[in-house]
C-alpha positions as CSV (number, residue, x, y, z in Angstrom):
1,X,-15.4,-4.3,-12.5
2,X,-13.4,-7.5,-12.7
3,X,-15.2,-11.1,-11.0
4,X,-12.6,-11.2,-8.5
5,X,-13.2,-7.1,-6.8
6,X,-16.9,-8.0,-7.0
7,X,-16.4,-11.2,-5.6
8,X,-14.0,-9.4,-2.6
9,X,-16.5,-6.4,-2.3
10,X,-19.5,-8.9,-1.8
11,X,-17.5,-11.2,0.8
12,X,-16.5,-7.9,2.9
13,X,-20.2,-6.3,2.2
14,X,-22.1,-8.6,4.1
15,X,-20.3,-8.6,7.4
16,X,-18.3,-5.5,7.5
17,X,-20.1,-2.8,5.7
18,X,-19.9,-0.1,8.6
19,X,-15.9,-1.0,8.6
20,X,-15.9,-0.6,5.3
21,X,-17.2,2.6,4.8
22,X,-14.7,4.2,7.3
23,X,-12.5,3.8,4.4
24,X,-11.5,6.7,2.4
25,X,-13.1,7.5,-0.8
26,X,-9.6,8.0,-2.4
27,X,-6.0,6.6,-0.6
28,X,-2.7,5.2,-2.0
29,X,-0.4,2.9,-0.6
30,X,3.0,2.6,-1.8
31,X,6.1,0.3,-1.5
32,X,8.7,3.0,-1.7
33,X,12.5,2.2,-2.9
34,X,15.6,3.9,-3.1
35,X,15.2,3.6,-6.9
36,X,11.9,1.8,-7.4
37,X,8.4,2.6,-5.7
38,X,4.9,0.7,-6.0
39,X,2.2,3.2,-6.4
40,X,-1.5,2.1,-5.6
41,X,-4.6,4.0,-6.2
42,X,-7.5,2.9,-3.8
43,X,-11.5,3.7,-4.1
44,X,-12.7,2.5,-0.4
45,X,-11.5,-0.9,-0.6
46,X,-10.6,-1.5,-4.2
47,X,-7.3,-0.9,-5.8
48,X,-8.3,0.5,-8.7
49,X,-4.8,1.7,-10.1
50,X,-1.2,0.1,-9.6
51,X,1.8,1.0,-11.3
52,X,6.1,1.4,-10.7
53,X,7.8,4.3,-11.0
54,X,10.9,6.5,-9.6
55,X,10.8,8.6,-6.0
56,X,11.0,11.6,-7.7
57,X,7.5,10.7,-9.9
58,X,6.2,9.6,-6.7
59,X,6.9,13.2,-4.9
60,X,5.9,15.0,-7.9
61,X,2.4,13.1,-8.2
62,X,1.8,13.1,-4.9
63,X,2.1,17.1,-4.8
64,X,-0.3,17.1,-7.5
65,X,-2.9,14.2,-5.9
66,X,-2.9,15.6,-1.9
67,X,-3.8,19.2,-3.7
68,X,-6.5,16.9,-5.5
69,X,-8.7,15.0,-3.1
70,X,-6.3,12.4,-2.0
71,X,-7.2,11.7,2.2
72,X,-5.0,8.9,3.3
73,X,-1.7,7.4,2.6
74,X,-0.5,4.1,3.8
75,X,3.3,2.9,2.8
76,X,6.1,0.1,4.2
77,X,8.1,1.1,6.6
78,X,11.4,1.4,6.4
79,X,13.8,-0.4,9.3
80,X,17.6,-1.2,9.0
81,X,17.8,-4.9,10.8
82,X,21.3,-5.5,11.8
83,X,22.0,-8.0,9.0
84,X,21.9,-4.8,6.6
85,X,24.3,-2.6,8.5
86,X,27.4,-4.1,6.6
87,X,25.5,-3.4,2.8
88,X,24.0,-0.3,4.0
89,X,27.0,1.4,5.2
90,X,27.8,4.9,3.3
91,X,24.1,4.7,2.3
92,X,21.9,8.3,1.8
93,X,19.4,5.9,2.7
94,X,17.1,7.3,-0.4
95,X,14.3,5.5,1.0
96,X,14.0,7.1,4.5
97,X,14.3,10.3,3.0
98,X,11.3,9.3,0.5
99,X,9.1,8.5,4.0
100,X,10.1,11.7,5.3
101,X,9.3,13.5,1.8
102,X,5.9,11.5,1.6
103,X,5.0,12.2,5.1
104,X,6.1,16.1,5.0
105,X,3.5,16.5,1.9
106,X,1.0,14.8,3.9
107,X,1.2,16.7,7.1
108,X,0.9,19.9,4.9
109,X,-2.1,19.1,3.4
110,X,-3.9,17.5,6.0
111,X,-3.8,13.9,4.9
112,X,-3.9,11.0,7.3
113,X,-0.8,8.5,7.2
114,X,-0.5,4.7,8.6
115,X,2.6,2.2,7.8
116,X,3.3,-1.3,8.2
117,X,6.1,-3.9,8.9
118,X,7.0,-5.7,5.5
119,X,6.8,-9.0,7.9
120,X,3.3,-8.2,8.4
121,X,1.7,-7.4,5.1
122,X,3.8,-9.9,3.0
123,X,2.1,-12.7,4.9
124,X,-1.0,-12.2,3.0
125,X,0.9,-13.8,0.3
126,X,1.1,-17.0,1.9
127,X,-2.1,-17.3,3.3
128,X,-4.3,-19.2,1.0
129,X,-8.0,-17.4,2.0
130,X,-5.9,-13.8,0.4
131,X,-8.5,-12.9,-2.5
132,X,-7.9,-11.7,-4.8
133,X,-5.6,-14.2,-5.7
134,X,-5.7,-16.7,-3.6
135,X,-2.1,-17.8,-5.6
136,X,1.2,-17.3,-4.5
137,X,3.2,-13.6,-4.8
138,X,4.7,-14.9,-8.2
139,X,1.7,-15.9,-9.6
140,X,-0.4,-12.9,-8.3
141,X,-1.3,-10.6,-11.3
142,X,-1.1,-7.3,-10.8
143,X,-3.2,-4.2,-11.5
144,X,-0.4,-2.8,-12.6
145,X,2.9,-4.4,-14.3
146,X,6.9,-4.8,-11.7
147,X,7.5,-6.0,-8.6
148,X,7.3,-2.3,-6.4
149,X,3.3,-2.2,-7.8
150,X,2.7,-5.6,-6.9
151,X,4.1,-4.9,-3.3
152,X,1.9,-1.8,-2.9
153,X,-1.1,-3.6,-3.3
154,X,-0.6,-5.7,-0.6
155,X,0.5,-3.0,1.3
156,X,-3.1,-1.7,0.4
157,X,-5.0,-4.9,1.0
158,X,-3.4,-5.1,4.5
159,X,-4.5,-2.0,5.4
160,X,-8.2,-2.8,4.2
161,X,-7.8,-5.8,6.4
162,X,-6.8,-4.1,9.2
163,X,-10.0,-1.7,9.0
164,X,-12.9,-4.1,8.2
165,X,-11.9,-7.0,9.7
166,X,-10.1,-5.5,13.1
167,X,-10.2,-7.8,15.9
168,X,-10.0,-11.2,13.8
169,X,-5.9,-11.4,13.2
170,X,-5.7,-8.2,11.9
């Protein structure tokens, strides 16, 4: 395991260890994209797997994964904001109808679902106690290599927040 996840583990251990075993065993959270979608694979509270793909790999693996163990999926939400109406007009919007995809397979098989704002995950970039990196989004490396895997992870790490330490910001 890398000095930074057992340095995280060991900082969450000692005050939130019954929070943190409410965590799944095995969760993803992605950043999904018209074109483009983050994929992160989660033990508890350690991403242990990042990587970018298409929605169509995302659907298919998915399939495969909620028919494999997989109990919890956490993702971005997806919200047109006035601003966009002008770029997004004549749009299939490809990414609402990857929510709806992801949250179709989920409901089928059982598996739990949360999503989050962009606006309030991304902050974790900025704040300087986020470990790991405790460096900004472009210096952050990864677990796994693009933008989209990058973005799932702090989806992920938000949502770990938001479980062990409820009630102090998150």
């Amino acid at each position: 395991m890398k000095k930074s996840v057992v340095r995280l583990l060991d900082d969450y251990k000692d005050r939130h260890v019954e929070r943190m075993n409410s965590l799944p065993a095995y969760w993803w959270s992605v950043d999904p994209g018209d074109k483009n979608v983050g994929i992160s694979w989660w033990a508890g509270p350690v991403c242990i797997r990042s990587y970018h793909t298409d929605p169509n790999d995302c659907v298919d693996t998915l399939v495969r994964e909620a028919h494999a163990g997989l109990e919890f999926l956490v993702y971005e939400q997806f919200t047109l904001r006035g601003y966009q109406m002008g770029e997004q007009q004549g749009s299939e919007f490809l990414t609402s109808q990857l929510i709806g995809a992801m949250r179709h397979i989920c409901r089928r098989a059982n598996i739990g679902t949360a999503s989050y704002q962009a606006g309030n995950h991304k902050a974790l970039y900025r704040n300087l106690e986020f470990r790991p990196p405790k460096r900004q989004h472009s210096e952050w490396v990864s677990y796994g290599a693009g933008g989209h895997a990058k973005d799932s992870e702090c989806v992920g790490e938000y949502h770990v927040r938001t479980i062990i330490m409820k009630g102090q910001g998150y």
